[in-house]
ZATOR-42215 format. One record per residue (C-alpha): residue number from 0; residue in three letters; x, y, z. Coordinates in nm, 3 decimals. Layout:
# ZATOR-42215
{n = NUM res = ALA X = X Y = Y Z = Z}
...
This chain:
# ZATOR-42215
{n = 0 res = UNK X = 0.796 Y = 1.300 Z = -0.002}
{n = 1 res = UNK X = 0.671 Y = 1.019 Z = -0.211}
{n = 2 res = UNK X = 0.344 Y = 0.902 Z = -0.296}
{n = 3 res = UNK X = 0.281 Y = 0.572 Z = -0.430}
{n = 4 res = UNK X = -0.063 Y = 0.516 Z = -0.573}
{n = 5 res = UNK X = -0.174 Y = 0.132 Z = -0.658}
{n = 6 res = UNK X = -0.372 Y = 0.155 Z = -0.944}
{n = 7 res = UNK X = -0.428 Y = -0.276 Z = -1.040}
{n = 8 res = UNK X = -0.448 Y = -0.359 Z = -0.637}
{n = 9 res = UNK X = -0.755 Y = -0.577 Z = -0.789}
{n = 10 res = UNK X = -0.584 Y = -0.818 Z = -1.041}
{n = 11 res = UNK X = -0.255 Y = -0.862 Z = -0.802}
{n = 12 res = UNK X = -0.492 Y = -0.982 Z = -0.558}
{n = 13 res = UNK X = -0.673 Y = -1.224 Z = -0.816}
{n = 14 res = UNK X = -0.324 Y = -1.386 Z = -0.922}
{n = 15 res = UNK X = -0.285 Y = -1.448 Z = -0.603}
{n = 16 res = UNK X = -0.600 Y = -1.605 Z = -0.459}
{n = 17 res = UNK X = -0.723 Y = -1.742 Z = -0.791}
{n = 18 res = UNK X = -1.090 Y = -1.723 Z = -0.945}
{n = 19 res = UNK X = -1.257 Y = -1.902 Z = -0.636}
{n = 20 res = UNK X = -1.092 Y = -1.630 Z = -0.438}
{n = 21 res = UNK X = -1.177 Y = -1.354 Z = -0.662}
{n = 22 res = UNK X = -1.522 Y = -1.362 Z = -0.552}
{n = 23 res = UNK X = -1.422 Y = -1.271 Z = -0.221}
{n = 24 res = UNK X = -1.226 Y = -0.930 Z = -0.299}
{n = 25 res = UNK X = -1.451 Y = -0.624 Z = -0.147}
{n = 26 res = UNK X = -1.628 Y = -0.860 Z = 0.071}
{n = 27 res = UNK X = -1.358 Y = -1.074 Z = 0.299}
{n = 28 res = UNK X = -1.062 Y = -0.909 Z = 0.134}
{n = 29 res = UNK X = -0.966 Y = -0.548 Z = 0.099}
{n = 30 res = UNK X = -0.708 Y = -0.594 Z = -0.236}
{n = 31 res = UNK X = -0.572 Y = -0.196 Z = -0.164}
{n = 32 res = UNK X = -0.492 Y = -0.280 Z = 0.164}
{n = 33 res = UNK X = -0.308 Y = -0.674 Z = 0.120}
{n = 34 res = UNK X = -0.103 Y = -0.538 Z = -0.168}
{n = 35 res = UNK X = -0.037 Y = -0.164 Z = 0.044}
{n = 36 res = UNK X = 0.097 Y = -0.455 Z = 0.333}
{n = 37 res = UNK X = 0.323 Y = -0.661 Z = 0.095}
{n = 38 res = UNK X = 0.449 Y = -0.326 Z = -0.049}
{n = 39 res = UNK X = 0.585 Y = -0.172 Z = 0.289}
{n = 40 res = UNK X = 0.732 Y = -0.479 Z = 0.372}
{n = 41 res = UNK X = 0.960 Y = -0.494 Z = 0.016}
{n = 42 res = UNK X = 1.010 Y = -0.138 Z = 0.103}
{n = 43 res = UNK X = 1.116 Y = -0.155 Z = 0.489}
{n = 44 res = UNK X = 1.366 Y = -0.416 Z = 0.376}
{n = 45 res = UNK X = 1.522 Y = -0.243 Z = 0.063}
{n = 46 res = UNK X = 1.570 Y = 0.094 Z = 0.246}
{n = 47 res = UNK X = 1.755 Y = -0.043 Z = 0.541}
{n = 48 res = UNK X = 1.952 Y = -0.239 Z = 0.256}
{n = 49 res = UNK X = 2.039 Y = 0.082 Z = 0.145}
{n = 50 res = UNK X = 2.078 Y = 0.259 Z = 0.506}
{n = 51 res = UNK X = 1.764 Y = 0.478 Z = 0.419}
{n = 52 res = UNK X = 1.542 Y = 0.584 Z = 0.772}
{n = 53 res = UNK X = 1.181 Y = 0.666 Z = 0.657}
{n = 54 res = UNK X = 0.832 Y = 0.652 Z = 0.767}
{n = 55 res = UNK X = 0.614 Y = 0.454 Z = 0.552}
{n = 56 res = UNK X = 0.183 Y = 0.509 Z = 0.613}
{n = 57 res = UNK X = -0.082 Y = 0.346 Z = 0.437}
{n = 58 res = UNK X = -0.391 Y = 0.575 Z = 0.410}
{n = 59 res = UNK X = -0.703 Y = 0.522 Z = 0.295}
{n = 60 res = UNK X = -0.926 Y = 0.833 Z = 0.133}
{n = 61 res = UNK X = -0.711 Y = 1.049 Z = -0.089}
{n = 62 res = UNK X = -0.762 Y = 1.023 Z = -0.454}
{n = 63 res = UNK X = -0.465 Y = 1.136 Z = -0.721}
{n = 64 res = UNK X = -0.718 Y = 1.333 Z = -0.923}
{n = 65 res = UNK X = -0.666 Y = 1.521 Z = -1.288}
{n = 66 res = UNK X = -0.429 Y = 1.820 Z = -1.322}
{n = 67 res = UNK X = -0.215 Y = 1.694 Z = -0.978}
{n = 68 res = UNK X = -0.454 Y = 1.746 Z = -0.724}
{n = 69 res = UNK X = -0.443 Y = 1.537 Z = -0.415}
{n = 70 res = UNK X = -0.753 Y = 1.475 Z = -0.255}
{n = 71 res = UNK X = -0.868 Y = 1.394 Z = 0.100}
{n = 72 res = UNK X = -0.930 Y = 1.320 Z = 0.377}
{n = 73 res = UNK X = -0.703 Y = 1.062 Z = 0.519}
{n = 74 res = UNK X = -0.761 Y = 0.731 Z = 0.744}
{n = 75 res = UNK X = -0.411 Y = 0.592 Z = 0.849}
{n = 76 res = UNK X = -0.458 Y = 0.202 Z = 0.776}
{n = 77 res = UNK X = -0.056 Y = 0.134 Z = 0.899}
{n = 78 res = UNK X = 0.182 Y = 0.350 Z = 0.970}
{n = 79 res = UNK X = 0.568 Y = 0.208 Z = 1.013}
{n = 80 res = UNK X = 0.894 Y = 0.373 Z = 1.102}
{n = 81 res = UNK X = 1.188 Y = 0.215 Z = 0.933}
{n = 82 res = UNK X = 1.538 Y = 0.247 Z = 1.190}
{n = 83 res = UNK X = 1.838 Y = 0.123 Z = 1.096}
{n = 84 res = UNK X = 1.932 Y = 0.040 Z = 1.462}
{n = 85 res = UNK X = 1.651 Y = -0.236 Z = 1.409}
């Protein structure tokens, strides 16, 4: 199992929408969430490029803390099964 934690979710979003925009992350636009979205869909594509089935779930709640402890609880934001019969 994997876990991929996006630690600069923040200043991706602010290249993308600018400094007008940047006002607007936490408010209108939830930066963890647009980048967790672009993410799955790079990742969907590249495993079926490389035949990989997998189920890919965006979360919200759990912290990576010190010393490897995971910690929750979990709210499943998106939660995608990658087939390769797609």
């Amino acid at each position: 199992m994997l876990l991929i934690e996006v630690t600069n979710a923040r200043e991706v979003m602010r290249e993308r929408i600018g400094r007008l925009g940047e006002r607007l992350i936490g408010k209108v636009v939830d930066a963890e969430a647009q980048v967790e979205k672009a993410l799955i869909k790079e990742m969907e594509a590249s495993f079926k490029e490389f035949g990989i089935e997998a189920r890919i779930v965006s979360v919200q709640g759990p912290k990576l803390g010190e010393f490897d402890q995971l910690k929750l609880p979990l709210q499943v934001r998106e939660d995608r099964d990658v087939l390769l019969s797609d």
